[in-house]
C-alpha positions in Angstrom: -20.0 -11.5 -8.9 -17.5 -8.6 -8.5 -17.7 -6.0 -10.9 -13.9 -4.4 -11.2 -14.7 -1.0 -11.6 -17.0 -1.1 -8.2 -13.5 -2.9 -6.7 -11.3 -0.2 -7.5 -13.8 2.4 -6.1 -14.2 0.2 -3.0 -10.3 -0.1 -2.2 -10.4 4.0 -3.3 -12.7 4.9 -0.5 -10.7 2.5 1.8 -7.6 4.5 1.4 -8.9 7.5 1.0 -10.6 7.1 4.9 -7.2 6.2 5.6 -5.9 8.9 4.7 -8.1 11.6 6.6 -7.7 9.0 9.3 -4.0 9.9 9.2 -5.3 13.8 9.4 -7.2 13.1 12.0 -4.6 11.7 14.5 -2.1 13.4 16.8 0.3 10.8 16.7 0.4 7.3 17.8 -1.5 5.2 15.6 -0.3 7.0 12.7 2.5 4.2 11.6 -0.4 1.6 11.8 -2.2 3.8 9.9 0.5 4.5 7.6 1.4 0.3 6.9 -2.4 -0.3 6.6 -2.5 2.4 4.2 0.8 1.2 1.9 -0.6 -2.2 2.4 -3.8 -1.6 0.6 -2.1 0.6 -2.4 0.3 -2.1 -2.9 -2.3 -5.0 -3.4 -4.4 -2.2 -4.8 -1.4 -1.3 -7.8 -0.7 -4.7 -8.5 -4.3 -5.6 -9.5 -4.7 -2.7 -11.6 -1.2 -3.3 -13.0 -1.6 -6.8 -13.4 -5.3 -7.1 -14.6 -6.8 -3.6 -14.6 -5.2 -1.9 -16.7 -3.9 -4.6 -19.7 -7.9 -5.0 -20.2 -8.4 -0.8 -19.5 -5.9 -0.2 -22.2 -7.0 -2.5 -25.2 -10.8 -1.1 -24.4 -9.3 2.2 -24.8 -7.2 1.8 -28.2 -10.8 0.4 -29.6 -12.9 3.5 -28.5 -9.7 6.5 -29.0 -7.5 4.3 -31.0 -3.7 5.0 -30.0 -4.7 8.1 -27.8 -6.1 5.6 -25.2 -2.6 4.8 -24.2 -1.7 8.0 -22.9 -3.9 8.2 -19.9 -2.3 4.1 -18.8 0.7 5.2 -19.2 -0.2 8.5 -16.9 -1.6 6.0 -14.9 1.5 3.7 -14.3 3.8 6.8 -13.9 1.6 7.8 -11.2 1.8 4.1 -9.5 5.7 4.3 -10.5 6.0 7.8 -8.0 3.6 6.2 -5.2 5.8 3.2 -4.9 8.8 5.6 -4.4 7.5 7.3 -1.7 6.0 4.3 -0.5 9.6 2.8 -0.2 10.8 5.8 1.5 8.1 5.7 3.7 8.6 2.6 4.9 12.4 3.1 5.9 11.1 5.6 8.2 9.8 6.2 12.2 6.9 7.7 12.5 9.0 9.8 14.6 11.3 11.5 11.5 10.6 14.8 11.0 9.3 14.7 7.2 7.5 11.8 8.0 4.1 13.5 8.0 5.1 15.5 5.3 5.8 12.6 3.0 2.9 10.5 3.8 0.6 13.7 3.2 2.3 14.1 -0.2 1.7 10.7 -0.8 -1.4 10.7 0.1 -1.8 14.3 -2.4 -0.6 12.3 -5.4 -2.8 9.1 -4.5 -6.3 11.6 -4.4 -5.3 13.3 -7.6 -5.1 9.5 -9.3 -8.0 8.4 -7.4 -9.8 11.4 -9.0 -8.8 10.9 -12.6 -9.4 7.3 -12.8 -13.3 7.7 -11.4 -13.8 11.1 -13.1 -12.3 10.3 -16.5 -10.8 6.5 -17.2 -13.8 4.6 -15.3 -16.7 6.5 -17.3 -15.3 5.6 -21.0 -14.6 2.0 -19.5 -17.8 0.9 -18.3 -19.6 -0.1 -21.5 -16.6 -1.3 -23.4 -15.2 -4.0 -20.9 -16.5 -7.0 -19.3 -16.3 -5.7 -16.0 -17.9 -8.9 -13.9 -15.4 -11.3 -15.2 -12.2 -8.9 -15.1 -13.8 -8.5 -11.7 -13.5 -12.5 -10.7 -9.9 -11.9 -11.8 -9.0 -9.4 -10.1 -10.5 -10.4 -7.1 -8.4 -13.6 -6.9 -5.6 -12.4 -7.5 -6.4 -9.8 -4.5 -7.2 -13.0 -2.5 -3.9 -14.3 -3.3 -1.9 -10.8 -2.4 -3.8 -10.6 1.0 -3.1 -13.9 2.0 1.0 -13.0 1.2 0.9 -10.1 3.0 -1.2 -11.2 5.6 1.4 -14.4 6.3 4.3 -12.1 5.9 3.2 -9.7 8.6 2.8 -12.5 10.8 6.4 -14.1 10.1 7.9 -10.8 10.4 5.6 -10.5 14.1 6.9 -13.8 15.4 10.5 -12.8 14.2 11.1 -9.7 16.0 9.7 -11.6 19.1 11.9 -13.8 18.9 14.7 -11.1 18.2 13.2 -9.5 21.2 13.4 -12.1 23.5 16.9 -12.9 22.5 18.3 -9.4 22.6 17.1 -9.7 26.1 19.1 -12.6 27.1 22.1 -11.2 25.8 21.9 -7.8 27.4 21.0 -9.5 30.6 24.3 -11.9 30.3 26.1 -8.9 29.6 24.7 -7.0 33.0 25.6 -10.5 35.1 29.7 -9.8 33.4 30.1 -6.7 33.8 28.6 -6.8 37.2 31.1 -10.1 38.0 33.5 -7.9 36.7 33.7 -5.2 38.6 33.2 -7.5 41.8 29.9 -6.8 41.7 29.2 -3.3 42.6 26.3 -2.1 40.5 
């Protein structure tokens, strides 16, 4: 059985190694790097939101009473400023020139919420929640978001083939009237 709290460390050391991945490299593989790495916050976010952290924050008002909210709602603002760069980030080439800078600050403000949740919200958790069936939840539902993301990378792959192969046909109709055009002297 999963246990949710050894999930959420799990995808944290995923993206984390993405991240000094992303340090490590010059250049070319860092968009890959960058998708992979919005990618697993994304389905990462949505089970906490979804799952995690409804179940984090009623533990929480038991043990500190209304106090336990502060630290989920910390929590969400810091998911709420991820998925804004996040957005950004994915408008962007590789090539822009803040680019890096953006992806390292995102990357900043991910490690900082990384550290408070396994130094300060996992410890008070771990006796007061159920965390093997939470886990079962919460690993369905991260099932169900990998299979979605999964078939959407692959529609979007097959459509700018297609797009590809089109734009071809058109740009080389165009060459064969220009070329017609001007009596063919190219």
């Amino acid at each position: 059985m999963p246990n949710a709290i050894e999930m959420l460390r799990e995808d944290h050391r995923k993206v984390k190694d993405l991240f000094e991945h992303f340090e490590g490299t010059d250049s070319g593989d860092k968009k890959e790097i960058v998708d992979t790495a919005l990618r697993e916050l994304e389905i990462h976010t949505a089970i906490e939101e979804e799952i995690f952290y409804p179940a984090a924050r009623m533990a929480l008002q038991e043990i500190e009473g209304d106090e336990g909210d502060d630290s989920i709602d910390e929590a969400w603002e810091e998911h709420h400023v991820v998925k804004l760069i996040a957005a950004e980030l994915k408008k962007m080439r590789s090539s822009d020139e803040r680019y890096d800078a953006k992806f390292t600050v995102l990357a900043e403000s991910v490690k900082h919420h990384i550290e408070e949740e396994e130094n300060e919200l996992f410890p008070k958790l771990e006796s007061h929640i159920d965390a093997e069936e939470l886990g079962e939840k919460m690993m369905a539902r991260k099932q169900k978001l990998q299979q979605r993301t999964d078939n959407g990378s692959k529609n979007r792959g097959s459509k700018s083939k297609t797009r590809t192969t089109s734009n071809r046909g058109k740009a080389k109709k165009r060459m064969q009237k220009r070329r017609s055009a001007s009596g063919g002297r190219r």
